[in-house]
C-alpha positions in Angstrom: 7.3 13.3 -18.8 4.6 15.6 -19.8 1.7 16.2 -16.5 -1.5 18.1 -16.7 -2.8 19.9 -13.3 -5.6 21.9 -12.9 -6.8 23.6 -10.0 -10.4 24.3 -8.9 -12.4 25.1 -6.4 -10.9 24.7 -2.7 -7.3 23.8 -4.0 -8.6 20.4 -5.8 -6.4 19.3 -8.1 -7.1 16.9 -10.8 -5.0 14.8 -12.8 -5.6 14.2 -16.6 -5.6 10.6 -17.9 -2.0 10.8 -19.1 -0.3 11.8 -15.8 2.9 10.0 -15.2 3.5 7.4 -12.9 6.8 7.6 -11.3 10.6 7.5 -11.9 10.1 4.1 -13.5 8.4 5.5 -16.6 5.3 4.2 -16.0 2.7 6.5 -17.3 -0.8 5.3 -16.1 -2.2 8.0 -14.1 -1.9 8.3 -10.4 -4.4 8.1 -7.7 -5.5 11.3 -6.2 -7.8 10.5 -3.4 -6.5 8.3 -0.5 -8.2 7.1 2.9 -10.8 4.4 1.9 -14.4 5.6 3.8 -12.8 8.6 5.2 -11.1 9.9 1.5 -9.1 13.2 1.7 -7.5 14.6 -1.6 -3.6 15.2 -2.4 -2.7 18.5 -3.2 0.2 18.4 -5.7 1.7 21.2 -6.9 0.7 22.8 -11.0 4.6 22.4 -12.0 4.8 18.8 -10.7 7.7 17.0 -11.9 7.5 13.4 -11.4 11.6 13.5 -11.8 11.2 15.1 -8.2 11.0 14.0 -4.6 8.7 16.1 -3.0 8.1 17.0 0.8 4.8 15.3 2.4 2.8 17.5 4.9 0.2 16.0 6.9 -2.1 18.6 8.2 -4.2 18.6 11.7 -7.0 20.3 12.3 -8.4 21.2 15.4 -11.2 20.5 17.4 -14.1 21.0 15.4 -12.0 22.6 12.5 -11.7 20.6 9.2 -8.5 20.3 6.6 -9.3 22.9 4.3 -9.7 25.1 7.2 -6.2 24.6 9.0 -4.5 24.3 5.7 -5.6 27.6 5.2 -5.0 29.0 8.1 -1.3 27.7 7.8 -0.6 28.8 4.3 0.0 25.7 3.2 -1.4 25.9 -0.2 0.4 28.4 -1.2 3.4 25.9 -0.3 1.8 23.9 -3.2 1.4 26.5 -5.4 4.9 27.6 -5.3 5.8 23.6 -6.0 7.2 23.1 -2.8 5.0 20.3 -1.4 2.5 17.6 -1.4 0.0 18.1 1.2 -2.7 16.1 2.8 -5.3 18.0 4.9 -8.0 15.3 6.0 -10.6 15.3 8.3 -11.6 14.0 11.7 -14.4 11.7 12.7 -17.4 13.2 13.8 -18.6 13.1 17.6 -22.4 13.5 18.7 -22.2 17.1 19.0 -21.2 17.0 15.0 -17.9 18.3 15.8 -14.6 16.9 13.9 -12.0 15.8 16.3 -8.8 13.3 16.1 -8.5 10.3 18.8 -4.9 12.2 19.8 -4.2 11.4 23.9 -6.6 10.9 26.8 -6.7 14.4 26.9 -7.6 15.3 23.7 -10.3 14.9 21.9 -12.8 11.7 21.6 -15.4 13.1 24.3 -17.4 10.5 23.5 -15.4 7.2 23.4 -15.8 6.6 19.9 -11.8 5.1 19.8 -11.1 5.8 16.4 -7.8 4.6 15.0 -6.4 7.6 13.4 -2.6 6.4 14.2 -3.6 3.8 11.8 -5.5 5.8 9.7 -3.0 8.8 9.3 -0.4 6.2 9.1 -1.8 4.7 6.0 -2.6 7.6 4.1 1.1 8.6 4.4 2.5 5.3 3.4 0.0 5.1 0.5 0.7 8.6 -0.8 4.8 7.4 -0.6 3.7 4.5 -2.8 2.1 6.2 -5.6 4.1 9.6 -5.6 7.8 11.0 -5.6 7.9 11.5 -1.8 10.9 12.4 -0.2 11.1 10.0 2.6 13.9 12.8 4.9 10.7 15.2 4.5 8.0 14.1 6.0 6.4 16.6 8.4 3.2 16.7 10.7 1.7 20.2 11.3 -1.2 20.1 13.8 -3.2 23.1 15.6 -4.6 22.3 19.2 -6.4 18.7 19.1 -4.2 18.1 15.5 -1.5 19.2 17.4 -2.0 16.4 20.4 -2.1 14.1 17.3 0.8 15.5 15.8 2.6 14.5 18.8 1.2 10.6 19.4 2.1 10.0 15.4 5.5 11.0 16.3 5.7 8.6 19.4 4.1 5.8 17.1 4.9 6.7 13.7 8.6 7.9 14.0 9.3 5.1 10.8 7.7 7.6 8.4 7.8 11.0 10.2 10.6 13.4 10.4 9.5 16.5 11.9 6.6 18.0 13.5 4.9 21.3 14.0 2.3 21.8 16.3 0.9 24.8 17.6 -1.2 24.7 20.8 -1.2 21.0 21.8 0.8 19.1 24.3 2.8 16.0 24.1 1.6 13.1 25.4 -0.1 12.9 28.8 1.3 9.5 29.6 4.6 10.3 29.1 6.1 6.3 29.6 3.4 5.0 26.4 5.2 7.2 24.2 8.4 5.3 22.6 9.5 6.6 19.2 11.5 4.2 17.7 14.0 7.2 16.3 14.2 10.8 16.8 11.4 13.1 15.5 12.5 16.9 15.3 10.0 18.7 17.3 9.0 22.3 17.3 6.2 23.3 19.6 4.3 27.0 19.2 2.3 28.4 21.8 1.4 31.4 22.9 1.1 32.5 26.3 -2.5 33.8 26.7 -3.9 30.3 25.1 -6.8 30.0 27.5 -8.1 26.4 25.9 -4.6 24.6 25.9 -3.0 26.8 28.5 0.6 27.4 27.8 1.5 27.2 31.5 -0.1 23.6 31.8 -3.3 22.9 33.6 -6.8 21.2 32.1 -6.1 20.1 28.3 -2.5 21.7 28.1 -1.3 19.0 31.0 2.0 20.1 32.2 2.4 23.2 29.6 4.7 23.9 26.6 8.1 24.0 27.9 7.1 20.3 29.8 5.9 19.2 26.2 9.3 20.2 24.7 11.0 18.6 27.4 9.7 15.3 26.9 10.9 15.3 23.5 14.5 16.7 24.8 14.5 13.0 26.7 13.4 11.2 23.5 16.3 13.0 21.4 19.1 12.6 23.7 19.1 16.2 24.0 20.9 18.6 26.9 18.4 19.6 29.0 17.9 23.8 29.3 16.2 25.6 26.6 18.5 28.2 25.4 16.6 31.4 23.7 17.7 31.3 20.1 16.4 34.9 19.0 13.5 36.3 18.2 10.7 36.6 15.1 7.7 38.9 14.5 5.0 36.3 13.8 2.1 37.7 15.1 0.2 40.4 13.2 -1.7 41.9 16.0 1.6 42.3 18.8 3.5 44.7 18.1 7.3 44.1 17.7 9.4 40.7 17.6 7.1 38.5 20.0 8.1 35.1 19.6 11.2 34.0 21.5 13.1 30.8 20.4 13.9 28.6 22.6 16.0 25.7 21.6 17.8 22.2 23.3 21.4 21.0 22.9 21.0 18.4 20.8 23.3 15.8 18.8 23.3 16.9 14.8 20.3 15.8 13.4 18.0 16.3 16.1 16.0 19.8 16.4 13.6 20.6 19.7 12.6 23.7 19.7 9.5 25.9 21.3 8.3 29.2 20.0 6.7 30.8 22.6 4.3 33.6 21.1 4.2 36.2 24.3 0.5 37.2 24.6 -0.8 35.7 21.9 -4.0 33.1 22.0 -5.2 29.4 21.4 -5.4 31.0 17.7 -3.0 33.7 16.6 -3.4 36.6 14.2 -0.3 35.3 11.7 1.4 38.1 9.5 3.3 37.5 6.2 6.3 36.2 7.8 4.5 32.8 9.4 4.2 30.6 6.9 7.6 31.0 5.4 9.5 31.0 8.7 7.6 27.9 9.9 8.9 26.1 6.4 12.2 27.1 6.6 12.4 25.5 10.0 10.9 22.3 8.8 13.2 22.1 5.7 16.0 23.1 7.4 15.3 19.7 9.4 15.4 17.0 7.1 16.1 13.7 8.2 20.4 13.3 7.7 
């Protein structure tokens, strides 16, 4: 089956007429824009091959941040690029102060009551996409940054159905641990580093009881032993010298992956280098739902 892509400006990427549908043969085109009145564009790879099943990332801003930001900020169009992924990167609904946010825990973010339902919401666009494209149902992920990363965390406790593995960086599991009750394990890996002074890595304000009691949450919810072991090390950050980010993993049944990256001295946003993006895929493929 012959596809046309082309990409323009901010990663957009349009179909032509004669797109293929999916392994059926069908070949009306597909639909490119999901989320009713709050619509957010699929990126889809220039090489897509409709013969495929392709990992889904959901991407999370942060407060005040919007998709194409965080995508960017992740390097997760160059995931697309390389034919790697589908991606969704939408955005938040907007508070009084005009600032983008995600209705993720008590903690975190809707300031002003507003109660959207983004479980529902985020839910949707992720069984929608699985409808109309070759998703690969094992590869689902959820990458979120600070408030995406609060929400990262509820669609795993609410959304564990459709989600395999999330990625949050700067956020903190639930702050009512006993409401969230994934109906499977979720493979969890929680980045932080420890000079965040908006979500504090040690707990306290937003950041609740820190990283490490994040993590351990999700060590109860995946039947997991309960000491983090350090794993190694990886030089993520651009502006610390040396190998800063210590592993830190939990014994856990095969299957099941909990696992915080603890960034020493970096802040509520780090300076990535090269070695990131493709270290934080790696660990997301590498936990595909068995």
């Amino acid at each position: 089956m012959r596809c046309t892509v082309v990409l323009g400006v901010a990663f957009h990427v349009i179909f032509s007429a004669g797109c293929g549908g999916d392994d059926s043969g069908d070949d009306g085109p597909r639909p490119m824009t999901f989320g009713g009145d709050r619509p957010v564009d699929l990126k889809v790879p220039p090489s897509f091959d409709a013969t495929r099943r392709y990992p889904l990332i959901l991407a999370l801003h942060g407060y005040s941040s919007n998709g194409f930001v965080h995508g960017s900020y992740f390097g997760l169009p160059n995931l697309v690029a390389s034919g790697e992924a589908l991606l969704l990167a939408p955005d938040g609904t907007t508070d009084s102060g005009g600032k983008q946010f995600w209705n993720a825990d008590p903690a975190c973010c809707d300031f002003n009551n507003k109660n959207p339902d983004d479980v529902g919401y985020l839910g949707k666009l992720i069984d929608d996409v699985s409808a109309s494209w070759p998703v690969d149902p094992a590869r689902v992920f959820v990458i979120g940054h600070s408030n995406g990363s609060f929400m990262a965390y509820r669609m795993a406790c609410e959304r564990a159905d459709v989600i395999t593995a999330i990625a949050g960086l700067a956020g903190a599991a639930s702050s009512v641990a006993a409401s969230c009750t994934p109906s499977r394990s979720v493979n969890v890996l929680h980045i932080h580093g420890t000079a965040d002074a908006v979500v504090p890595y040690d707990g306290g304000g937003l950041g609740g009881g820190g990283a490490v009691a994040s993590v351990q949450q999700w060590v109860g919810h995946g039947n997991c032993g309960g000491s983090l072991v350090t794993q190694g090390t990886l030089d993520l950050e651009s502006s610390i010298p040396g190998a800063e980010t210590t592993r830190l993993a939990a014994a856990c049944p095969d299957g099941v992956g909990i696992e915080l990256w603890r960034v020493d001295g970096a802040s509520h946003v780090p300076n990535w280098g090269p070695s990131f993006t493709p270290e934080l895929w790696t660990w997301l493929t590498d936990h595909a739902r068995r």
